[in-house]
VOZA-919714 format. One record per residue (C-alpha): residue number from 1; residue in one letter; x, y, z. Coordinates in steps of 0.02 Angstrom, whole numbers. Each point is the difference from the previous one (the first is absolute). Last residue first. Layout:
// residues N
@i->NUM; aa->A; east->X; north->Y; up->Z
...
// end
This chain:
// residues 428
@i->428; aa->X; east->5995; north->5624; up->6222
@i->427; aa->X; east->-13; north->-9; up->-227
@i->426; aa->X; east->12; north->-180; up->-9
@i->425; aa->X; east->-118; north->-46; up->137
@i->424; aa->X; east->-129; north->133; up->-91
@i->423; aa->X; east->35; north->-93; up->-171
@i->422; aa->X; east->-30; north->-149; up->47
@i->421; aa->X; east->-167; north->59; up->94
@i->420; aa->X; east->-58; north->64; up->-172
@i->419; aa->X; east->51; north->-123; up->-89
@i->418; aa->X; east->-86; north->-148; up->101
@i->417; aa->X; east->-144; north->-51; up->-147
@i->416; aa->X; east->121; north->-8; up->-144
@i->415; aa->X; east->-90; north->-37; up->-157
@i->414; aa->X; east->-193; north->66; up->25
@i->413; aa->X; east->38; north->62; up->151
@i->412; aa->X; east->95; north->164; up->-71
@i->411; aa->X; east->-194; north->47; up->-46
@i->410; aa->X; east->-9; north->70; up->185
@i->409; aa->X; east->73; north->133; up->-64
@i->408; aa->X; east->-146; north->98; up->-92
@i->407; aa->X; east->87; north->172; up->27
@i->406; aa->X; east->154; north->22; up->29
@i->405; aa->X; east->74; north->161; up->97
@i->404; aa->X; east->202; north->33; up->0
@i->403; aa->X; east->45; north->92; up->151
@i->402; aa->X; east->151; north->171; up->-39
@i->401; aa->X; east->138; north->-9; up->-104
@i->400; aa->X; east->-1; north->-179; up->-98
@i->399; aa->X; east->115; north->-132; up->30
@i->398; aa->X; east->-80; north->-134; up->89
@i->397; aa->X; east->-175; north->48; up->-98
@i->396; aa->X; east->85; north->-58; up->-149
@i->395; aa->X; east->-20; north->-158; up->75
@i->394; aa->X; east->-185; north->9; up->46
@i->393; aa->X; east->-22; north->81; up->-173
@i->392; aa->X; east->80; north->-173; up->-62
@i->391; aa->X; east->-121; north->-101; up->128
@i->390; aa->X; east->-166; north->68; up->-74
@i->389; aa->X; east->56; north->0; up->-187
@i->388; aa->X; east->43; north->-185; up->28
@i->387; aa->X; east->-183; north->-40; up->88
@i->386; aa->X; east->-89; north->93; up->-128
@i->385; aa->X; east->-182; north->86; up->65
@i->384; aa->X; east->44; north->149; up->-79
@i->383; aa->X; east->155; north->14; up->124
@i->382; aa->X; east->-56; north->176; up->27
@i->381; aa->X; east->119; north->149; up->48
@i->380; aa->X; east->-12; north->161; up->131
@i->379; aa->X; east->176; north->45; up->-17
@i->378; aa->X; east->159; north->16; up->98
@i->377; aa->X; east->139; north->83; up->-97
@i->376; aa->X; east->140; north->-69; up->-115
@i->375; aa->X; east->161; north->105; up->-48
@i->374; aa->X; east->63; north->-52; up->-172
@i->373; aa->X; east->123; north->-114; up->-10
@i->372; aa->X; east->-39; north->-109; up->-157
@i->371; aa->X; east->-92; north->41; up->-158
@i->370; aa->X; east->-146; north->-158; up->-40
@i->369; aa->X; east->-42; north->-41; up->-173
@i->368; aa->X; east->-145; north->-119; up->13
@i->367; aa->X; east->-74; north->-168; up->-100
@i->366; aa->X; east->-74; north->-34; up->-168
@i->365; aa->X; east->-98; north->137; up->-53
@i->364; aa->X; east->124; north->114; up->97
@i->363; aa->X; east->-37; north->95; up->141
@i->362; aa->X; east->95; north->130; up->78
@i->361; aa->X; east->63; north->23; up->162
@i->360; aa->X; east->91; north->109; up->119
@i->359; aa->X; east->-53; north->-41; up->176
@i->358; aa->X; east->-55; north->168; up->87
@i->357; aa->X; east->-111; north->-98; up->120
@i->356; aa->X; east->-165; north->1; up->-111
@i->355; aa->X; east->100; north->-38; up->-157
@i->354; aa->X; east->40; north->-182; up->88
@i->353; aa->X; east->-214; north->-11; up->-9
@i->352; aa->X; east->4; north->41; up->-166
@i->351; aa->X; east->123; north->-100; up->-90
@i->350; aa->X; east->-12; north->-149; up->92
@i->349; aa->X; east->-193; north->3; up->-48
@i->348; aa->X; east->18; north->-5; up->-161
@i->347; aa->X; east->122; north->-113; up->-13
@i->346; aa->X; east->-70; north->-133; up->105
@i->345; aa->X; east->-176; north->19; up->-99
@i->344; aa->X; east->-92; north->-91; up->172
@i->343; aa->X; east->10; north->-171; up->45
@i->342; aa->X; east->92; north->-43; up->-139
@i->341; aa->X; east->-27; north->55; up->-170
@i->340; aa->X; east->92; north->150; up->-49
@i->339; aa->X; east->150; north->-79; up->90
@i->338; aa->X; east->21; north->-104; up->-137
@i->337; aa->X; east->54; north->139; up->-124
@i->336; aa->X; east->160; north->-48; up->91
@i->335; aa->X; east->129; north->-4; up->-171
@i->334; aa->X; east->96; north->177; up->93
@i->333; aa->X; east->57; north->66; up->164
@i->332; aa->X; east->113; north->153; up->-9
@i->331; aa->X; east->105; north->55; up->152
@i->330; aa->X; east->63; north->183; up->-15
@i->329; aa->X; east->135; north->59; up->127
@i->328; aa->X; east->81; north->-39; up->175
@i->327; aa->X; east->-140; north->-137; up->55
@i->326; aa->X; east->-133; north->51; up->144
@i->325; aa->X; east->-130; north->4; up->-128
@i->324; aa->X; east->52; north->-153; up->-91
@i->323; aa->X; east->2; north->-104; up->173
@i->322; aa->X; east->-205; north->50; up->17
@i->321; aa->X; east->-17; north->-74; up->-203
@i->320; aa->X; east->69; north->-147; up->57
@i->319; aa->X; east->-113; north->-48; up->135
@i->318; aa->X; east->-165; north->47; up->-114
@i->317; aa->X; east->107; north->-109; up->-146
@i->316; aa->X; east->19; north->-142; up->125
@i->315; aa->X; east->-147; north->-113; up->-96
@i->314; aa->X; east->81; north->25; up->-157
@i->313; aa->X; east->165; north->-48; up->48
@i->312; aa->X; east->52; north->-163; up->-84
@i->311; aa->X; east->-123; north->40; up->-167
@i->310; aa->X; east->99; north->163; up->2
@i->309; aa->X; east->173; north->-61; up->-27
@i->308; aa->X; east->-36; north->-41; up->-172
@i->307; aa->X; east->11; north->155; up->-70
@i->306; aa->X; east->-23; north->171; up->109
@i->305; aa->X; east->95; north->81; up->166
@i->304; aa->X; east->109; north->137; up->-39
@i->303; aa->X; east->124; north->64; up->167
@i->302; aa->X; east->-10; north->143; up->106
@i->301; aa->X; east->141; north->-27; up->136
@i->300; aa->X; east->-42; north->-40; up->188
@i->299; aa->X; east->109; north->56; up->128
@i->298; aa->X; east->-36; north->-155; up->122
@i->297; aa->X; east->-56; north->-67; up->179
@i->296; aa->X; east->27; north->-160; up->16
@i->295; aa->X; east->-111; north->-155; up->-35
@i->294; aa->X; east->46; north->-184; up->59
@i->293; aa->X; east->-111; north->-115; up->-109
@i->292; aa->X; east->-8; north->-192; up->75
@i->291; aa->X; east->-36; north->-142; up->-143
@i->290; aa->X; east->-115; north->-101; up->-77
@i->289; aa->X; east->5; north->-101; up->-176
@i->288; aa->X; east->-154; north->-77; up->-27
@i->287; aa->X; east->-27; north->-211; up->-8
@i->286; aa->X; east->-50; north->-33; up->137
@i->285; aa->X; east->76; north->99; up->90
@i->284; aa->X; east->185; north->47; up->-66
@i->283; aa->X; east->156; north->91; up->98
@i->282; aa->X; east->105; north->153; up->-9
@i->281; aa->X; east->52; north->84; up->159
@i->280; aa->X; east->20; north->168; up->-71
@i->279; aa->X; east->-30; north->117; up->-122
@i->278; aa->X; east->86; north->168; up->29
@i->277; aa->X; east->-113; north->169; up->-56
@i->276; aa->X; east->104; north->168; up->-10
@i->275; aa->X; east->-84; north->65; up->-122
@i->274; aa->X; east->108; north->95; up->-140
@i->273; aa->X; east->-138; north->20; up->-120
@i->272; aa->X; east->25; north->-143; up->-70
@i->271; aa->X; east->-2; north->-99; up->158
@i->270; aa->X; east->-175; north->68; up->-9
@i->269; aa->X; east->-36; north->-70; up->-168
@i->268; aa->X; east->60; north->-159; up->60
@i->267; aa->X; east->-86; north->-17; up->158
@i->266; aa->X; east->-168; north->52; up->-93
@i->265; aa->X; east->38; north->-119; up->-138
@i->264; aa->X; east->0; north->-167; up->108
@i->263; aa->X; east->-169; north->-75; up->-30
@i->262; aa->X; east->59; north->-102; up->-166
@i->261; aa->X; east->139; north->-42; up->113
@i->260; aa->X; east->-86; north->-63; up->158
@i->259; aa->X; east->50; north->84; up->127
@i->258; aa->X; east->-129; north->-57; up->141
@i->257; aa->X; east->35; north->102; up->152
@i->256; aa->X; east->72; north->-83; up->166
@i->255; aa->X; east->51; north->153; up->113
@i->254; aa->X; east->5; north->160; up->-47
@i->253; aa->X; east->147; north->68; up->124
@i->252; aa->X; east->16; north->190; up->-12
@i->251; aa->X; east->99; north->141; up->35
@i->250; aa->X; east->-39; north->189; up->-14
@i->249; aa->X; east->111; north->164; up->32
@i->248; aa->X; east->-109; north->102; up->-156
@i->247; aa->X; east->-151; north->-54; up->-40
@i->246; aa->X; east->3; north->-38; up->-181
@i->245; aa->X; east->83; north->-183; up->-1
@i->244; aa->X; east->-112; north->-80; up->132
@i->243; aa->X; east->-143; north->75; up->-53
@i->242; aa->X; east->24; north->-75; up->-175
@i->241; aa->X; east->37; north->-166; up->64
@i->240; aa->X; east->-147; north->6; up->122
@i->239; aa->X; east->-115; north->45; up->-141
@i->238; aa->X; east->35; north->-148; up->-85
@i->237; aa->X; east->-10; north->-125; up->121
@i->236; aa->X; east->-173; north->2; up->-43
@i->235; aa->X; east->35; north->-53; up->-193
@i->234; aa->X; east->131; north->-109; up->65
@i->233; aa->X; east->-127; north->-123; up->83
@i->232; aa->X; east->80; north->-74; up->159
@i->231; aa->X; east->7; north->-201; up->-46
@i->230; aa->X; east->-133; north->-126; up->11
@i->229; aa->X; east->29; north->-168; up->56
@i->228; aa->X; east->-102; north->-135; up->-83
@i->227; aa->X; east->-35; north->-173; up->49
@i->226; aa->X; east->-48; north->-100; up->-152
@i->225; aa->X; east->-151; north->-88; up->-59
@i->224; aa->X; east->-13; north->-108; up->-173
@i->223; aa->X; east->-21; north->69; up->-179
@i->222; aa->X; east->-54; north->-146; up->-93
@i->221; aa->X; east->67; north->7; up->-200
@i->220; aa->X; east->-128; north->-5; up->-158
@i->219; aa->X; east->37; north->175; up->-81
@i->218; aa->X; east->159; north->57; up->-55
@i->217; aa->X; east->76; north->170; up->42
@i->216; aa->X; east->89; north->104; up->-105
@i->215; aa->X; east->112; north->142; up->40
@i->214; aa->X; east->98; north->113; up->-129
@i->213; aa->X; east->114; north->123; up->37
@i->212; aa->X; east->146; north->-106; up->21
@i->211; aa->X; east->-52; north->-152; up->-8
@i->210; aa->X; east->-89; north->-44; up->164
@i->209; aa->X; east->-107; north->-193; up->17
@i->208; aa->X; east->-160; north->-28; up->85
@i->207; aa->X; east->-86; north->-163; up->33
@i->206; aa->X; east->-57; north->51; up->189
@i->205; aa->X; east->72; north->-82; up->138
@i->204; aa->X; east->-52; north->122; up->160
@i->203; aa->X; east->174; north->98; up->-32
@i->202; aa->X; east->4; north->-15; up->-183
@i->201; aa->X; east->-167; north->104; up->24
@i->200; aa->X; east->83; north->94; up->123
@i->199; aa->X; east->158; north->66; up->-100
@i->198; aa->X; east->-108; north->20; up->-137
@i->197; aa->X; east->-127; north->112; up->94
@i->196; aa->X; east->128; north->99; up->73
@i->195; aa->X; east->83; north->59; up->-159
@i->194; aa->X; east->2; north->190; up->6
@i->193; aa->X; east->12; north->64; up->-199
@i->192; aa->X; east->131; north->-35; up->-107
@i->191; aa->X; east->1; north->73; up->-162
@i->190; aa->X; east->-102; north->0; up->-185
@i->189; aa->X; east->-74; north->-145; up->77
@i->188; aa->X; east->-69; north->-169; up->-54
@i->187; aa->X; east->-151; north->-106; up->70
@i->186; aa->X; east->-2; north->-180; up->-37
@i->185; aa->X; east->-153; north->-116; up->5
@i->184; aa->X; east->15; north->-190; up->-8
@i->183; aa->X; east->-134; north->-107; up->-61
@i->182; aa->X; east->-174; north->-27; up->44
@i->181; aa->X; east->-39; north->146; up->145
@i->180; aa->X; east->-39; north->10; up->162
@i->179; aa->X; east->173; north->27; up->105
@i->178; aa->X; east->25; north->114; up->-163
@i->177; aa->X; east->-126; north->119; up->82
@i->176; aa->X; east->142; north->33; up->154
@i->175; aa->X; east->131; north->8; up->-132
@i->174; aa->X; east->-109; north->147; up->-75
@i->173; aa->X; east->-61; north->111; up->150
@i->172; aa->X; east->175; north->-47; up->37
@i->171; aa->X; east->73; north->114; up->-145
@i->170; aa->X; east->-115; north->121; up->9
@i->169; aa->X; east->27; north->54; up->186
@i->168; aa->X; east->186; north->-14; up->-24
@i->167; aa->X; east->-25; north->123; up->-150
@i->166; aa->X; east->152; north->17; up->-118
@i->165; aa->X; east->-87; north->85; up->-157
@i->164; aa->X; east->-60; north->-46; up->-162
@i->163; aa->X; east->-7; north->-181; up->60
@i->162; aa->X; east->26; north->-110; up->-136
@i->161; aa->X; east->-107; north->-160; up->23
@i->160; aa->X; east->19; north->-183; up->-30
@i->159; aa->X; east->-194; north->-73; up->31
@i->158; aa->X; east->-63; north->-160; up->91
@i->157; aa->X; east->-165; north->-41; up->12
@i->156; aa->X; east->-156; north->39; up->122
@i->155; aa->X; east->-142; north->-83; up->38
@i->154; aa->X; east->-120; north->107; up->55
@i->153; aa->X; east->-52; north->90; up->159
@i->152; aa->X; east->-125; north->137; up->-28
@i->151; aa->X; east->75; north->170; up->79
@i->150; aa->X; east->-81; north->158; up->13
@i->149; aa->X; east->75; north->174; up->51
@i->148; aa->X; east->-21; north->136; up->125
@i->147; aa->X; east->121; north->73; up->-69
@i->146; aa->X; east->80; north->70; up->-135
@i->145; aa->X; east->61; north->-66; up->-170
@i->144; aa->X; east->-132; north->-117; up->-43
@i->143; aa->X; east->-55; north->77; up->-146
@i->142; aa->X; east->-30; north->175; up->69
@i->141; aa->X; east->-93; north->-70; up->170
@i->140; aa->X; east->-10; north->-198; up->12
@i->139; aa->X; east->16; north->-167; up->-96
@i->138; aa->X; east->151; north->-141; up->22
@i->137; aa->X; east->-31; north->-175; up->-103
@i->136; aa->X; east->178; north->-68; up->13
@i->135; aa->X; east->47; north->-91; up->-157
@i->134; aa->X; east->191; north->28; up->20
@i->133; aa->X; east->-19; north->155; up->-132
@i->132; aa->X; east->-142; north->48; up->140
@i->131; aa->X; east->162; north->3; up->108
@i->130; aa->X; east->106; north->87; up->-96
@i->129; aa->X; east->-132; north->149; up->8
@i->128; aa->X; east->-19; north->8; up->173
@i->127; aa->X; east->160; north->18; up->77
@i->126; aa->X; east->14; north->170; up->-100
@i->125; aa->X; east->-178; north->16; up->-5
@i->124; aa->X; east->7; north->36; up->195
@i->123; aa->X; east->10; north->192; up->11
@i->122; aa->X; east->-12; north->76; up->177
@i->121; aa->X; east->-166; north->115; up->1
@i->120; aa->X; east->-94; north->-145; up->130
@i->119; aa->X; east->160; north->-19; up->98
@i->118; aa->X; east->-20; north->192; up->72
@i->117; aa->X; east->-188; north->-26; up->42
@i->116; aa->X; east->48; north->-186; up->70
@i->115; aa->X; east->-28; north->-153; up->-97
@i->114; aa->X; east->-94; north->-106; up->-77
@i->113; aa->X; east->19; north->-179; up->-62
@i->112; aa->X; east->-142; north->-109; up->-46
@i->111; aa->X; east->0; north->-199; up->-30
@i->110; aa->X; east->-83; north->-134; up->-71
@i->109; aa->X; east->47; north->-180; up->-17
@i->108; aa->X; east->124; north->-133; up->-79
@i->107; aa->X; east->164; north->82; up->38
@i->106; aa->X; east->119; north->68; up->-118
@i->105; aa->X; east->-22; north->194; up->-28
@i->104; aa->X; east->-15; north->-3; up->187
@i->103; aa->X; east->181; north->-33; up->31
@i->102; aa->X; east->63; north->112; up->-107
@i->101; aa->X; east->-113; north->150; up->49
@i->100; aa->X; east->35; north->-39; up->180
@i->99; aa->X; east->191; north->75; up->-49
@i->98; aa->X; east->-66; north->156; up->-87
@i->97; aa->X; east->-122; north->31; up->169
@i->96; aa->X; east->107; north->-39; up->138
@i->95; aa->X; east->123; north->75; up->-72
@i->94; aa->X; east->-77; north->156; up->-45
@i->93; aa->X; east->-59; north->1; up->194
@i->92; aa->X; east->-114; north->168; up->62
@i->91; aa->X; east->-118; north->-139; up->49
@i->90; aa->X; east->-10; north->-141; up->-100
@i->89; aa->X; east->-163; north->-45; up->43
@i->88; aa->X; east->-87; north->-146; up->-63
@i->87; aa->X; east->-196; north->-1; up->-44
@i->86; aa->X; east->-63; north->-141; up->80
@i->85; aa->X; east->-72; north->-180; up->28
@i->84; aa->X; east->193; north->-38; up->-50
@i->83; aa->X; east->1; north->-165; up->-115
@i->82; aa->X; east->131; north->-95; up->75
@i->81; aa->X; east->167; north->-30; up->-29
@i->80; aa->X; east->99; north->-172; up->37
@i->79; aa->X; east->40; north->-25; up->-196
@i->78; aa->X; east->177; north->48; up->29
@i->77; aa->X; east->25; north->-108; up->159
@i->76; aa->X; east->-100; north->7; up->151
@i->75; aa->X; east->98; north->112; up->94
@i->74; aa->X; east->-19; north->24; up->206
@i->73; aa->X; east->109; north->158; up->33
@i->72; aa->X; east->71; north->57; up->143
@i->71; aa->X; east->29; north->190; up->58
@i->70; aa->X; east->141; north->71; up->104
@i->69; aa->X; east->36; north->204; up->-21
@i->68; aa->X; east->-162; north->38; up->131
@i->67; aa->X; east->17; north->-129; up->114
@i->66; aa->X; east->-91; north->-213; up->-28
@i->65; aa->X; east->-68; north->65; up->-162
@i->64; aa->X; east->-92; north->-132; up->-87
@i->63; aa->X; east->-75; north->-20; up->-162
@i->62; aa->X; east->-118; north->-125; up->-102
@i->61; aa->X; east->-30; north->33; up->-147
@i->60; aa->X; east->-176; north->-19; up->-42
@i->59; aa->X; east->-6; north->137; up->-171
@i->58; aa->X; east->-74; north->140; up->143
@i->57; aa->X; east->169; north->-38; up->81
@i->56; aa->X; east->122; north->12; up->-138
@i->55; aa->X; east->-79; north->192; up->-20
@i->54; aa->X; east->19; north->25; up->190
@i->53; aa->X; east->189; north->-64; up->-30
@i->52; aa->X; east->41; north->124; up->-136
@i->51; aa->X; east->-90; north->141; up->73
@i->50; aa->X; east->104; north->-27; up->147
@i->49; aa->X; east->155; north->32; up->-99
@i->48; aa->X; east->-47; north->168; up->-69
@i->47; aa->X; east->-71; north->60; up->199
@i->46; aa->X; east->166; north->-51; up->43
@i->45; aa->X; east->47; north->-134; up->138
@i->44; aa->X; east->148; north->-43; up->-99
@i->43; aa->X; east->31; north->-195; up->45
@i->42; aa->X; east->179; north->-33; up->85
@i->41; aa->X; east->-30; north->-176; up->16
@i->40; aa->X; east->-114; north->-96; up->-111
@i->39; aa->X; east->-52; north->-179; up->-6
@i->38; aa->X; east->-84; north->-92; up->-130
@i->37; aa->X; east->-94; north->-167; up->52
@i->36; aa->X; east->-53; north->-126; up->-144
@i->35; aa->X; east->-4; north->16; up->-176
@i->34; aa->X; east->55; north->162; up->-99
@i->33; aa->X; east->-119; north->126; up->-93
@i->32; aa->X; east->-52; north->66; up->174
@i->31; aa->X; east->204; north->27; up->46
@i->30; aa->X; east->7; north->64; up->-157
@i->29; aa->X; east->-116; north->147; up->26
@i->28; aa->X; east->46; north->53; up->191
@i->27; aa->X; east->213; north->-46; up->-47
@i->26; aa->X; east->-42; north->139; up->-149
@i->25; aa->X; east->-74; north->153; up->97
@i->24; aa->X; east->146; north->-29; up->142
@i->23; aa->X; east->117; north->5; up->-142
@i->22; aa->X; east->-52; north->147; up->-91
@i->21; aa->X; east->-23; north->94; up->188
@i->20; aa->X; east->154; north->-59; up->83
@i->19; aa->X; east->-7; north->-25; up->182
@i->18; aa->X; east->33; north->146; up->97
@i->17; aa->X; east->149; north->117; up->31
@i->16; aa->X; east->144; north->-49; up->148
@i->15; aa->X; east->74; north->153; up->77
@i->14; aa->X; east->138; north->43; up->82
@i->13; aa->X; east->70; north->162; up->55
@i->12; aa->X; east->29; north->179; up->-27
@i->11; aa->X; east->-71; north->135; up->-80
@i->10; aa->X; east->83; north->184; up->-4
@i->9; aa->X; east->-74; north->201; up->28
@i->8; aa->X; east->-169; north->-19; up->-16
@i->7; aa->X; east->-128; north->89; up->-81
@i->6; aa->X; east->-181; north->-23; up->65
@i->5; aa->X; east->-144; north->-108; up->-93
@i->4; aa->X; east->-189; north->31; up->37
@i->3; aa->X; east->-145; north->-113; up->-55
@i->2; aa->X; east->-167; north->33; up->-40
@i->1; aa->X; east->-116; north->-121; up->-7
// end
């Protein structure tokens, strides 16, 4: 599908951005692992999320979903899994896929884990190789670092790892595994990466305990049911923020987005660059911070994003890169080599489809140098089947002379299913 985007001239309104897509991913799995009945409002109805359940499913969860963002889980505790009668499908879902990992690397049976076409070249033998340290018995293509992939449940034991690099994915891939294991298993960072799955595992009653950078979780304690509310997921509001603060005459109310701090960068990097971002109504959901975002429109300055801010933003870099081009000089990005492995080589791709609308942009190994206030035109542009690269060219789109043309749109439904319509209400 094609899809056609039309300058405007200001965006008003209110808008309130779907569930969370790390934590809707993460109340699906735990709520399994827990006993008893798991409840979840504000679901993301993503194609990534609904991977999650179907996979739960073909392992005899049981799952209801009274409306589309409300689903129930029946858990049978963390030895409740059963031996699927078939290959799983992560679907386009690295966290479906890393995080399943853990939790198959410590059941008692068989299991295989595929993916999509795009899924299928995303490395895995970073979450892979600290688990066969753990005992895990994992086997597939290149040594078990791409899918499809083979997992023999074993008993597992504790390890205390360095992670090379901060990786949410990695890091509950591992405390996820350590539910199994003899012992306690600890994963360090060299910085803070998003920490959903420790706030929820503490959440359901997990053994887990924070210091610092390190997390270690104990095996042997009964994760029981909760009722979780899921807040808007940052990573979509993303775009909106940005749009919000390019097109010129705008004002928006984002209304209850998760800002969790270690998911926070984007707003700071933005306020940076002279943003005009206010954070209001501050209050907590179990357990996440959440707040309403009030976006003006702004004279954005170029600014240097790199260091440990990255790990917060990584997932906003598409969104950020758009603000850089309508910024008042030369915006460098650095430390996001990353990006080279998402859904599609991030960088890469940034680089040339902003180049098709007069962006000026060079890529970096490890991220993008982007030259501000150039004149933009329409373009004929592919999302290369990435939901974020869709929905920033979507943006840019706003501000572009002449109709922006996308093609392979309809991949924005993989994490926000509505943008499109969101964005037309916006925009009239």
């Amino acid at each position: 599908m094609i899809k056609e985007i039309t300058p405007v001239n200001n965006l008003k309104g209110e808008l309130t951005i779907p569930g969370d897509k790390s934590i809707s991913h993460r109340a699906l799995l735990l709520g399994a692992l827990a006993e008893g009945k798991t409840e979840i409002s504000g679901f993301l109805p993503g194609a990534d999320c609904l991977s999650t359940l179907e996979c739960l499913r073909q392992m005899g969860v049981m799952i209801e979903r009274p409306t589309e963002t409300n689903v129930i889980i029946k858990g049978s505790g963390l030895n409740g899994l059963k031996e699927p009668s078939q290959v799983l499908d992560a679907g386009n879902s690295g966290t479906t896929a890393r995080l399943l990992l853990g939790i198959l690397a410590g059941q008692r049976f068989f299991s295989a884990l595929t993916g999509d076409f795009s899924l299928r070249q995303r490395p895995m033998g970073r979450v892979v190789e600290p688990l066969k340290q753990m005992g895990a018995q994992i086997s597939g293509r290149q040594s078990a670092n791409l899918l499809p992939l083979a997992v023999t449940g074993k008993q597992l034991h504790g390890i205390d790892y360095l992670s090379p690099v901060a990786s949410a994915q990695l890091k509950s891939a591992l405390l996820l595994a350590g539910l199994y294991a003899e012992g306690p298993t600890s994963v360090m960072e060299p910085s803070k990466s998003r920490d959903h799955s420790e706030r929820m595992l503490q959440f359901f009653g997990a053994k887990l305990h924070v210091d610092g950078l390190k997390v270690t979780v104990h095996p042997g304690g009964k994760m029981e049911a909760r009722k979780v509310v899921v807040p808007g997921d940052i990573s979509s509001a993303a775009f909106f923020i940005v749009a919000g603060l390019i097109v010129p005459n705008s004002e928006l109310l984002i209304k209850n987005v998760g800002i969790n701090p270690t998911r926070t960068g984007l707003i700071t990097a933005l306020q940076q660059m002279n943003g005009q971002i206010e954070v209001i109504n501050r209050r907590e959901e179990v357990g996440e911070p959440v707040a309403d975002l009030l976006i003006k429109s702004s004279d954005l300055k170029a600014a240097t994003i790199k260091g440990d801010i990255i790990p917060t933003l990584i997932d906003e870099v598409p969104a950020l890169t758009v603000a850089a081009l309508f910024a008042e000089g030369e915006t460098v990005i650095m430390d996001a080599a990353e990006l080279r492995v998402k859904e599609s080589d991030r960088i890469a791709v940034l680089a040339e489809e902003l180049q098709k609308i007069g962006g000026q942009v060079q890529e970096l190994p490890d991220g993008l140098r982007i030259r501000g206030g150039r004149a933009l035109r329409g373009s004929l542009c592919s999302s290369h089947h990435d939901h974020r690269i869709a929905m920033a060219l979507a943006v840019a789109g706003l501000r572009t002379e002449g109709k922006m043309q996308i093609a392979d749109f309809e991949c924005t439904a993989i994490s926000y299913p509505g943008f499109a319509e969101d964005l037309k209400r916006l925009c009239s």
